[in-house]
C-alpha positions, 0 to 999 in steps of 0.5 A, spaced: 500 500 500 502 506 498 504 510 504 498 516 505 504 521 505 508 520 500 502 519 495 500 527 497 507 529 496 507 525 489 501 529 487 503 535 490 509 535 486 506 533 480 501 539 480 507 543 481 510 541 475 504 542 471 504 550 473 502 550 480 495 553 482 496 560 479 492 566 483 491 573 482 496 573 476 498 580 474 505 582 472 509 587 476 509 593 472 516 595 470 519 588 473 519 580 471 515 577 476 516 572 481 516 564 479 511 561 483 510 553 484 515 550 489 515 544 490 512 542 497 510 536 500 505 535 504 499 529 505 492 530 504 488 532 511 484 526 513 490 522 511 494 522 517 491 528 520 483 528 523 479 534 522 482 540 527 478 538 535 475 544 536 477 552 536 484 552 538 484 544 539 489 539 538 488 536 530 485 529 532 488 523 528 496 526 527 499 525 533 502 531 538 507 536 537 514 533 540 512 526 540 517 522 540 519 516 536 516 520 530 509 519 533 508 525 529 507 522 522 512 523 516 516 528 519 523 528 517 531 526 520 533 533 520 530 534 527 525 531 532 524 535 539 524 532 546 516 531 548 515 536 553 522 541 550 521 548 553 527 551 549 526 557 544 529 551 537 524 546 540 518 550 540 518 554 535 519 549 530 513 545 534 509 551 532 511 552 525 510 545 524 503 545 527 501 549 523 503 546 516 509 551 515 514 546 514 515 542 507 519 538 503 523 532 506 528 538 510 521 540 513 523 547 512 519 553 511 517 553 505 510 558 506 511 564 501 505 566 500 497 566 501 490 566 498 485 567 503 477 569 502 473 571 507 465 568 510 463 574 513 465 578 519 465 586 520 469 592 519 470 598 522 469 604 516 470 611 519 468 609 526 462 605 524 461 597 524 460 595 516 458 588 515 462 584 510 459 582 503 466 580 501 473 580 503 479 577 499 486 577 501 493 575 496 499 575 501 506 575 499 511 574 505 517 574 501 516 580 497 512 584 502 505 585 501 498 584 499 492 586 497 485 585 501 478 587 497 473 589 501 465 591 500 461 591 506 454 594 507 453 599 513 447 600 518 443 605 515 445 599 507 449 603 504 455 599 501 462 601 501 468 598 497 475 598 496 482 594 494 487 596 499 494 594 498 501 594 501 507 593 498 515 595 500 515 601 502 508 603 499 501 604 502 495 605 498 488 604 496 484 602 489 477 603 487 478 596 483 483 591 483 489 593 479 487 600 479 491 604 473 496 598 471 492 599 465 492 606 463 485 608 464 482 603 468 481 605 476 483 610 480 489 609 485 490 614 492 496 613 496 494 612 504 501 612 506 497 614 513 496 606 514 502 604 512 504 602 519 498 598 520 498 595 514 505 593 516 502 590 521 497 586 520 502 582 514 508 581 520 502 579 526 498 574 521 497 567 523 503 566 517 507 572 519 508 572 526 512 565 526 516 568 519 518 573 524 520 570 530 524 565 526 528 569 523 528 574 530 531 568 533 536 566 528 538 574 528 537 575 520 532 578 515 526 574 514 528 574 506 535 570 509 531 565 515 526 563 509 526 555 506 530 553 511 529 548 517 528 552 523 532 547 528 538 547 523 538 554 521 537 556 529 543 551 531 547 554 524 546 562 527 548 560 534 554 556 531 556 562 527 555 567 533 549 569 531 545 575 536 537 572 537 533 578 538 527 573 540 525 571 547 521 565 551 518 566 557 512 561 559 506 563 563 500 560 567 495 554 563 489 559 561 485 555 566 487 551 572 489 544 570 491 546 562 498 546 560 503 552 560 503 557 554 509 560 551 510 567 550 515 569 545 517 576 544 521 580 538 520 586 533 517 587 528 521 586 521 523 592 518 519 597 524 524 599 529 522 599 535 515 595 534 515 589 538 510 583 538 509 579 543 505 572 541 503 567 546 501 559 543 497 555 546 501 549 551 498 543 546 498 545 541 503 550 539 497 554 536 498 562 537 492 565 540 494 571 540 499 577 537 499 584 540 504 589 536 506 596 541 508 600 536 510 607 540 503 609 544 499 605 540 497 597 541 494 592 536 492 585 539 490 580 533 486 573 537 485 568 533 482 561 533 477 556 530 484 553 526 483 548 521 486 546 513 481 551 510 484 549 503 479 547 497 477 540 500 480 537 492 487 541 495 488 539 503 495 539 505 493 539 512 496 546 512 492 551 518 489 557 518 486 561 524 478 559 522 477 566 526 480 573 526 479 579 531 483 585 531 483 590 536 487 596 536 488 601 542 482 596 545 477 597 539 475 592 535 477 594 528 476 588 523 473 580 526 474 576 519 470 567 518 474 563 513 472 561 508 477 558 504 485 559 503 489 556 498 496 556 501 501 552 497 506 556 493 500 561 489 503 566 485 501 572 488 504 580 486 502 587 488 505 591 483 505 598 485 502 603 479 506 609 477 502 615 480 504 611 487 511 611 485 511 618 484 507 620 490 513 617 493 514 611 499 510 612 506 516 609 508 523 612 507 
């Protein structure tokens, strides 16, 4: 019989030869676009993996992170944590690894990119609750950036619209996808006043913030820790040197009887003096929450109701929070449902068009 595993990983790669899933396929202006499509092993979910226990539960069917012996189901020799290993490589690795990050028979992390739609929730449009009609987001993490459009209907049932985008230094929005890449069509306004939560929202997101502690923790760029197994690149930097500007602490179970929690604590990536603070859940590995303090102000992203939300014909048994909420200084400014993402090397580009350019970066 063939082995579950290696039979997903042979399909994946096959589709991968082929082209890959292609989404949100615009070329950059002015520059060649990133070659999509690497190749990732990954079993199918129910193949090895039982469906998620709940919010913020253990998935059933696969054993728990840090077992030993290889309880966990087709990971690879490169390293396998202690059960119970409270150390920074161990449970950073047992979190990337909870959550899918980790690929290829190296198992490293090989997450570049993100497509994400949502069921529902609500919005806040100047001060105001709107409930949301369509929310859909492509994520890069590599070449950072993303767009997110929005419509929503507020109370009085007036709708509202919009595309907002980030990438590299840039913030603005759009009236349509792809406003003015095509000269003529759409209208494109800089935003470079929400570029730092923009920023944010990328670095403190369910597949940000491990990105960012990883690399935080081997004391490099997230551009240099990606594709790398955290264990090995961890034991590398440490060999070499290497300042960690990551740190673990561990706190009380939410409730009595329930495991301690993890807390790591470490800068935002390409914002000085931004710190995240993400706090695991003592089983599973799952973050609950990420704060961002950002001078004055203090962003808290809650996340829960994780599980593979991939196409049901594409489970890679790759997890996503099913639930996000984002608080800002105590309000809440955006709760999200999932409905389905596409995590599996998509090609996702956010091409700045001309008229931002000019405007000029709202990061100098």
């Amino acid at each position: 019989m063939v082995d579950r595993r290696s039979l997903a990983i042979g399909v994946f790669a096959g589709l991968v030869a082929m082209g890959g899933v292609i989404a949100d396929a615009q070329a950059p202006a002015g520059q060649g676009a990133p070659a999509g499509g690497q190749g990732q092993g990954a079993p199918a979910a129910g193949q090895g993996r039982g469906a998620p226990g709940g919010p913020g539960g253990a998935p059933a069917g696969r054993g728990g992170p840090g077992g030993a012996g290889g309880g966990r189901g087709g990971r690879g020799t490169a390293f396998t944590p202690v059960a119970g290993a409270k150390d920074m490589k161990s449970v950073l690795y047992n979190w990337a690894w909870s959550m899918g990050m980790l690929r290829s028979g190296a198992e490293s992390e090989l997450i570049k990119t993100l497509h994400y739609e949502g069921a529902g929730g609500t919005i806040q449009v100047n001060g105001q609750p709107c409930t949301l009609t369509k929310y859909q987001m492509n994520a890069n993490y590599q070449l950072p950036g993303y767009r997110v459009q929005i419509a929503c209907t507020r109370a009085n049932k007036q709708t509202y619209s919009i595309v907002e985008n980030l990438s590299g230094p840039y913030a603005w929005d759009d009236d349509i996808p792809g406003a003015e890449l095509v000269p003529g069509k759409g209208k494109s306004t800089p935003r470079p006043e929400t570029y730092d939560e923009r920023w944010i929202r990328l670095w403190a997101s369910p597949h940000g913030a491990p990105k960012a502690a990883i690399a935080a923790a081997a004391g490099l760029p997230t551009a240099e820790s990606f594709g790398q197994n955290p264990a090995t690149l961890l034991d590398r930097q440490a060999a070499a040197g290497a300042k960690s500007t990551a740190t673990l602490e561990w706190i009380a179970g939410e409730k009595p009887g329930l495991p301690e929690r993890p807390v790591f604590t470490f800068p935002v990536p390409g914002m000085p003096g931004a710190m995240m603070k993400a706090t695991l859940d003592g089983k599973t590995y799952l973050p609950s929450t990420v704060v961002v303090t950002n001078g004055s102000d203090k962003t808290e992203f809650v996340y829960s109701n994780w599980a593979d939300w991939n196409n049901p014909l594409f489970k890679i048994e790759a997890l996503y929070a099913g639930t996000m909420v984002e608080r800002k200084n105590g309000t809440v400014l955006r709760t999200v449902r999932a409905k389905v993402t596409e995590i599996g090397q998509i090609y996702v580009v956010v091409p700045v068009p001309e008229s931002i350019e000019k405007a000029g970066p709202a990061k100098k």
